[in-house]
C-alpha positions in Angstrom: 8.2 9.0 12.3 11.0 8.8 9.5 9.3 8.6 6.2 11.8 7.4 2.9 10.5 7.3 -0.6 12.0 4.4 -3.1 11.3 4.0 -7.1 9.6 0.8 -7.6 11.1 0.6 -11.1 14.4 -1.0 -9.2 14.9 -4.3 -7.8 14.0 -3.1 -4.5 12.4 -6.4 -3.0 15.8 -7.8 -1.7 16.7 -4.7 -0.2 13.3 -3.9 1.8 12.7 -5.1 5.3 10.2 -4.2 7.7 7.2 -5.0 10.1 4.4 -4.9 7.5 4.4 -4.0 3.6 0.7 -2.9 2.2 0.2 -3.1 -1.4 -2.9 -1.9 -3.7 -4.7 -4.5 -5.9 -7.4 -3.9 -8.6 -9.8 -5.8 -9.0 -9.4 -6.5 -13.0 -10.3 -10.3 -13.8 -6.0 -10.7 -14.3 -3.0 -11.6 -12.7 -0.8 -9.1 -10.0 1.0 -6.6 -11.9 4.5 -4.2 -10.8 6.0 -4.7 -7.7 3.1 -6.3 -5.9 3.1 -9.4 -9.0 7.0 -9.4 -7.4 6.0 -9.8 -4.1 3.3 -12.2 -5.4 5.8 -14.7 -7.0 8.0 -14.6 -3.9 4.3 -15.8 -1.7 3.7 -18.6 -4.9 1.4 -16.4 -6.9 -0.9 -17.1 -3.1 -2.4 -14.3 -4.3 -3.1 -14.4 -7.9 -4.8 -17.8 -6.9 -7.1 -16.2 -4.1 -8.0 -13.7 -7.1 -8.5 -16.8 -9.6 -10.7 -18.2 -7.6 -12.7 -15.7 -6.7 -13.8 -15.1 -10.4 -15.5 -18.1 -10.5 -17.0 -17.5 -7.6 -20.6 -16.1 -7.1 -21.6 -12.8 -4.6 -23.3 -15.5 -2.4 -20.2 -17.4 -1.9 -18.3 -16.7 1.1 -14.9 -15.4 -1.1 -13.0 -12.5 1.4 -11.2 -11.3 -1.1 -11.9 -10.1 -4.8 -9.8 -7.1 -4.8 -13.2 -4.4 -5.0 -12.5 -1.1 -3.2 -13.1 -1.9 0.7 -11.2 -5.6 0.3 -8.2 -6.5 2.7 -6.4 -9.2 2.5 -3.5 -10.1 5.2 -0.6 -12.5 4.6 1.8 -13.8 6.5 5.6 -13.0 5.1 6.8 -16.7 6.2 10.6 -15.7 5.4 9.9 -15.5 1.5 9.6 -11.6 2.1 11.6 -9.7 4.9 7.9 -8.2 6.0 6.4 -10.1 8.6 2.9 -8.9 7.2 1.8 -8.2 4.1 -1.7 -6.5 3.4 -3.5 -6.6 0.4 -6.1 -3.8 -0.3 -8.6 -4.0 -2.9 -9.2 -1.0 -5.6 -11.6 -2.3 -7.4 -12.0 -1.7 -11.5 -9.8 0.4 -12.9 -12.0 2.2 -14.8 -14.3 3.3 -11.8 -10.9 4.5 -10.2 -11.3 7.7 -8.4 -10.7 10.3 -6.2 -13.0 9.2 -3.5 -11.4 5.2 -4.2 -8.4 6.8 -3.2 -9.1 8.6 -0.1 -11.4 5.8 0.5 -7.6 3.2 0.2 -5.6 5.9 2.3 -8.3 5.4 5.0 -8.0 1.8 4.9 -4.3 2.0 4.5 -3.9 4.2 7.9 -6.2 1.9 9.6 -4.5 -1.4 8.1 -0.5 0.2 9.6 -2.2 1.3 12.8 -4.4 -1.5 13.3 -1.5 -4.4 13.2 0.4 -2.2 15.8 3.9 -2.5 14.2 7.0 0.1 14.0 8.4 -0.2 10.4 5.6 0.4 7.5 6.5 0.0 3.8 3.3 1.1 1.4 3.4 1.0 -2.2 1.0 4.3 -3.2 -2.1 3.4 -4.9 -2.9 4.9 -8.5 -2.8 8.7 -7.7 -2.5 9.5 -11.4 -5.9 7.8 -12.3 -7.4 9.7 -9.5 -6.4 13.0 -10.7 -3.8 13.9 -7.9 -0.6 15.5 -8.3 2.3 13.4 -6.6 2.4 16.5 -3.9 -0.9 15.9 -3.0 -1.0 12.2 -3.3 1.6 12.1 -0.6 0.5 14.5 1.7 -3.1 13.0 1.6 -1.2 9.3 2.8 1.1 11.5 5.8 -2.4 12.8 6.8 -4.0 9.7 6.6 -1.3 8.1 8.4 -1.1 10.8 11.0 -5.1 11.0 11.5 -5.4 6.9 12.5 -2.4 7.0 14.8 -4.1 6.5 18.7 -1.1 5.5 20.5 0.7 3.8 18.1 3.3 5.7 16.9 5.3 4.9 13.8 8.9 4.5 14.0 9.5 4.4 10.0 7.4 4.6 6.8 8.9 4.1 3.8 6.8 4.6 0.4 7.4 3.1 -2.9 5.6 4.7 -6.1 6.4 4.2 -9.4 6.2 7.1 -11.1 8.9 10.0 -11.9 7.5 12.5 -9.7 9.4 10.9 -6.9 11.5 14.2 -6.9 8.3 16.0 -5.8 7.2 13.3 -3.0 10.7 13.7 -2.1 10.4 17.4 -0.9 7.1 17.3 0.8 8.9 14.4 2.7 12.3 16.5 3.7 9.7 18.7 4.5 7.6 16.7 7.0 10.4 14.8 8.4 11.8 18.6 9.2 8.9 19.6 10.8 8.4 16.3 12.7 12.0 16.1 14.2 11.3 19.8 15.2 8.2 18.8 17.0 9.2 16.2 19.0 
């Protein structure tokens, strides 16, 4: 598996192609925020509305979605995206964002790339500040998660987009992996 890291802070959208694009959502009573309120406004704010509506709605209702740790939510890119899938995971509040919400997402997000079967992954990280990670262990923790779900299904490409100006650091454990991977296979 080839794994490439981009900067969310550019106008990447455009430029991103793939199989299936997984992005993290909290559940905070507001609209979509960064790059996934991007890739919300290119799907007609679909999901902002599926969160709108589920704030009036009550636990006995039969609402999928709410964006609480545990939540997925799967879209179909219909050509207004070049993903052909796009899954939405819950984090729940922000202010209960932890460690164990993040391994918890990483889980989820292994299972979610493996699950659909495809070849070419893009996932936006989840908040691995909040959960007192460092960016080196934040991505190793997603390679291992990745790597721990895969049963048969081998990822041709990951690509992961994060926000923050560690990149440079995400960036070496990645030269690194990909090095040990191609000398592995």
């Amino acid at each position: 598996m080839r794994v490439r890291i981009f900067d969310t802070d550019r106008n990447l959208l455009d430029k991103l192609s793939g199989d299936v694009l997984v992005l993290p959502v909290f559940d905070d009573g507001g609209p979509t925020r960064g790059f996934v309120n991007q890739v919300d406004w290119r799907l007609h704010l679909r999901v902002s509305r599926v969160l709108a509506d589920t704030i009036a709605a009550t636990e006995s209702d039969s609402v999928k979605f709410r964006g609480k740790i545990g939540d997925k939510l799967l879209v179909a890119g219909e050509g207004r995206v070049e993903f052909d899938w796009l899954v939405f995971l819950g984090l729940g509040q922000p202010e209960s964002w932890s460690l164990d919400g993040f391994i918890q997402v990483l889980q989820q997000i292994g299972e979610s790339v493996h699950g659909l079967d495809q070849k070419y992954c893009t996932v936006v990280m989840p908040d691995w500040q909040s959960a007192g990670l460092t960016a080196r262990s934040a991505i190793e923790r997603l390679l291992k998660a990745i790597d721990s779900n895969n049963e048969g299904n081998q990822l041709d490409e990951l690509t992961v987009l994060d926000s923050h100006k560690q990149i440079k650091e995400m960036s070496e454990v990645l030269a690194s992996y990909n090095e040990t991977k191609m000398v592995t296979r």
